[in-house]
N, C-alpha and C positions, 0 to 999 in steps of 0.2 A: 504494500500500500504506500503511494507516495502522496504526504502530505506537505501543500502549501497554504500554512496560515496565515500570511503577512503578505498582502502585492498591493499597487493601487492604481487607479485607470484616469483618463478622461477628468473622471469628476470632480479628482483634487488634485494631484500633481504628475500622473504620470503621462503616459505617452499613446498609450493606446484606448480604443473606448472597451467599456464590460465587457461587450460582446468579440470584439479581436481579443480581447486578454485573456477570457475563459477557452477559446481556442485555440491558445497560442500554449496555454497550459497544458490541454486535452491533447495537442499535440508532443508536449514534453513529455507526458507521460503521468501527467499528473492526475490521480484519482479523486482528491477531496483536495479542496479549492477556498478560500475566503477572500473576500475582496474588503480591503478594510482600508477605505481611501481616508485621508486625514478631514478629521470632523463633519465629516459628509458621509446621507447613505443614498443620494438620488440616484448613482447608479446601481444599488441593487436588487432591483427589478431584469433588467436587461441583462445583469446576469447569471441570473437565477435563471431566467431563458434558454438563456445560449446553455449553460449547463445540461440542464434536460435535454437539450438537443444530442450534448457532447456526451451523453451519457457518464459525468462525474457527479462526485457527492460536490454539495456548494451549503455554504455557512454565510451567512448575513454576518458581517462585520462590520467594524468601526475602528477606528484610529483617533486617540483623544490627544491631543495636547495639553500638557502640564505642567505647570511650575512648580517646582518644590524646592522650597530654599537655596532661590534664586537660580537653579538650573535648568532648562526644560527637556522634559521626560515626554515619552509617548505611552499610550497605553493601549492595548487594544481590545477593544470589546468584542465574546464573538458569540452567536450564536444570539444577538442580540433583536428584536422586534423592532425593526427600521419605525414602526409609525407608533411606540412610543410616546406619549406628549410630553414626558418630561426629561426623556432624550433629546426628543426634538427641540424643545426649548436651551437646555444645555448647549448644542451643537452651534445653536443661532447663536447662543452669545459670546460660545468660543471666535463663532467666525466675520462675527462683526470689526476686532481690529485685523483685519486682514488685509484692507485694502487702505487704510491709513499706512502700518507699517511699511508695506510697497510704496508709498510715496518719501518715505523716510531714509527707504533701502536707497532710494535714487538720489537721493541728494547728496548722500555720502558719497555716492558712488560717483557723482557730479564734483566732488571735490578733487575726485583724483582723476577729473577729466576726460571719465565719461558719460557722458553725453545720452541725454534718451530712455534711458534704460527700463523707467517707467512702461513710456509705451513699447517697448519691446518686450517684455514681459508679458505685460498685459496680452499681446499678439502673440505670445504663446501660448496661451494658457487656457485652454479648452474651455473652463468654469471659469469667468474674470474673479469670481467672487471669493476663488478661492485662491488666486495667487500666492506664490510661496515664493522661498530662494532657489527652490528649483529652477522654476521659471527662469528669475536673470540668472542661473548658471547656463541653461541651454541659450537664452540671450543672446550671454556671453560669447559662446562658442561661435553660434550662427555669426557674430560680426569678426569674430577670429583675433578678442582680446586674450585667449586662453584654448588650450587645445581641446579640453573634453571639462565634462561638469565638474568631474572632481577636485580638477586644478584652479575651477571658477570657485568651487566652495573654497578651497585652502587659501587661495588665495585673496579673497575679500570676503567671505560671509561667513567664518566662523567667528567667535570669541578673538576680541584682539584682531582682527583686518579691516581695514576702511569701510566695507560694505556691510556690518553686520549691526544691525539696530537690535538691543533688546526689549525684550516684549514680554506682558504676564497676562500668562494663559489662565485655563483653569484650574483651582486644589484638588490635589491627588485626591482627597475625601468625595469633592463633588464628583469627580471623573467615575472615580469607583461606584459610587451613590446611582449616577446616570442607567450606568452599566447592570447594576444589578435591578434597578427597578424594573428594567426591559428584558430581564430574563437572562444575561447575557452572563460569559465568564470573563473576569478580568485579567490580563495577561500584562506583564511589563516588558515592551518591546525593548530589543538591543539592547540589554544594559550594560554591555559592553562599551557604548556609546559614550557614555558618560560623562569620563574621563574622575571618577569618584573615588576618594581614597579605600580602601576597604572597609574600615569604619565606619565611613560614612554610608558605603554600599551596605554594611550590616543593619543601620538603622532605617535605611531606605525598605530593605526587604520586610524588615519587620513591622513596619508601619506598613507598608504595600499586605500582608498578610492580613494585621491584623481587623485593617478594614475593609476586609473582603477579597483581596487579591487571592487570585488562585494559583495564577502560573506564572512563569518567565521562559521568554524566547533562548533556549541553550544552544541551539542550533539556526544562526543566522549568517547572513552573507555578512555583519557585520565585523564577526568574531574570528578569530584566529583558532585554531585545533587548542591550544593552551587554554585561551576564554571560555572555546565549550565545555573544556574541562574542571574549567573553576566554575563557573556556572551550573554544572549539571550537580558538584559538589554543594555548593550552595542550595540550590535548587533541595534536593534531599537533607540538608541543614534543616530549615525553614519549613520541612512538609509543604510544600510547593508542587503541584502540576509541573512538564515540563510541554513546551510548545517549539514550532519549526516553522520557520517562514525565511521566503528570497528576498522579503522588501524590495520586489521586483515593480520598477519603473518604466521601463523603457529596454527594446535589445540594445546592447552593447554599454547599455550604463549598472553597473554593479552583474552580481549573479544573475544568471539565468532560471525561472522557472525549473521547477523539478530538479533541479540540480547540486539541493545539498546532500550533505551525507546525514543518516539516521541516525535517530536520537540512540545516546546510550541505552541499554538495554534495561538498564537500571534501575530507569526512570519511567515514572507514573507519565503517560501522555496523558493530555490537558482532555484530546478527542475520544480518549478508550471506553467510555462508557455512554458517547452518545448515539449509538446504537443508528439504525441506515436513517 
């Protein structure tokens, strides 16, 4: 069984719509599928579709953004009830500074002399509403200030580069809160992402548990063989689910669909008891 719990389309930052994505899966090989676009579920209709077509299992997801003393975290909800009202409400007020901070990102980015960036972004970005930094990294690319996204993130949109505005998301409490009223399980994507002392990573987990969190991503394109390894350790520390996703965007940006390796054997999958 190859499981992808983490990818996102069209609706928030990636590259393709629901419907080439679930296909594009079905063709990697993938069996059970989530589409957990960031703070958005408008496309999980369409791929709920294409799925039945493609004959895979498909999971209503969700991708929260979060701040938690002062770092932002994603989280992801799955298995979650898209039409929710107090999802829905969450997600709108996640995604309301979205399109402010886009005009914040350009300005910076206007200091170091380039130019536009807003509406090039914008002219990316399938959902305007939902612009990210994704966006001006493919921007980027397209006018060929930077050779591929990755280099457009390292270079002006993380922490510490000219391009990177800070922003506060929603509380890990609300995020969780959202998640569970819609039925959903709560998973902590990439924490390998971080960049978190271990310390800090220990009270992160324990507060992520104790208010409901279920699982963490041990197995992601983010993480190194060492990471899964500490992860999946943690992961059974904590009584933690363990979950597997590409945070696949786009071909040729990060992993491919279908394409990690399996979860330790060890380890409690987050999916194993939701039955077809």
């Amino acid at each position: 069984m190859s499981v992808d719990l983490h990818c996102h389309s069209t609706a928030s930052d990636g590259a393709l719509t629901p419907r080439e994505l679930v296909r594009r899966a079905a063709a990697h090989g993938v069996t059970m599928l989530a589409l957990t676009d960031h703070d958005a579920v408008e496309g999980l209709a369409e791929a709920h579709a294409a799925a039945r077509e493609a004959g895979i299992a498909f999971v209503n997801g969700v991708e929260i953004s979060v701040t938690w003393r002062g770092t932002t975290l994603h989280v992801v909800g799955l298995r979650i009830d898209p039409a929710n009202a107090a999802l829905a409400a969450g997600l709108e007020g996640v995604r309301g500074g979205r399109v402010a901070r886009a005009r914040r990102i350009a300005a910076e980015l206007e200091k170091e002399g380039i130019a536009g960036t807003f509406e090039g972004a914008m002219r990316v970005a399938g959902n305007t509403a939902m612009v990210s930094r994704t966006h001006f990294a493919r921007h980027l690319v397209q006018r060929r200030v930077v050779p591929d996204t990755t280099t457009g993130f390292r270079r002006f949109l993380v922490p510490g580069k000219p391009g990177y505005v800070p922003h506060e998301w929603a509380a890990l409490a609300s995020a969780l809160g959202w998640i569970a009223v819609a039925g959903g399980h709560a998973v902590l994507s990439h924490p390998g992402r971080y960049g978190l002392s271990s310390g800090a990573m220990n009270e992160l987990l324990a507060e992520f548990r104790d208010a409901g969190g279920e699982a963490i991503e041990v197995v992601s394109a983010s993480h190194s063989v060492a990471q899964c390894r500490e992860f999946a350790e943690l992961a059974r520390h904590f009584g933690l689910a363990a979950s597997r996703g590409s945070d696949f965007h786009a071909p040729g940006e990060g992993a491919e669909l279908g394409s990690l390796p399996a979860l330790d054997a060890r380890l409690y999958p987050v999916w194993r008891d939701w039955g077809p």
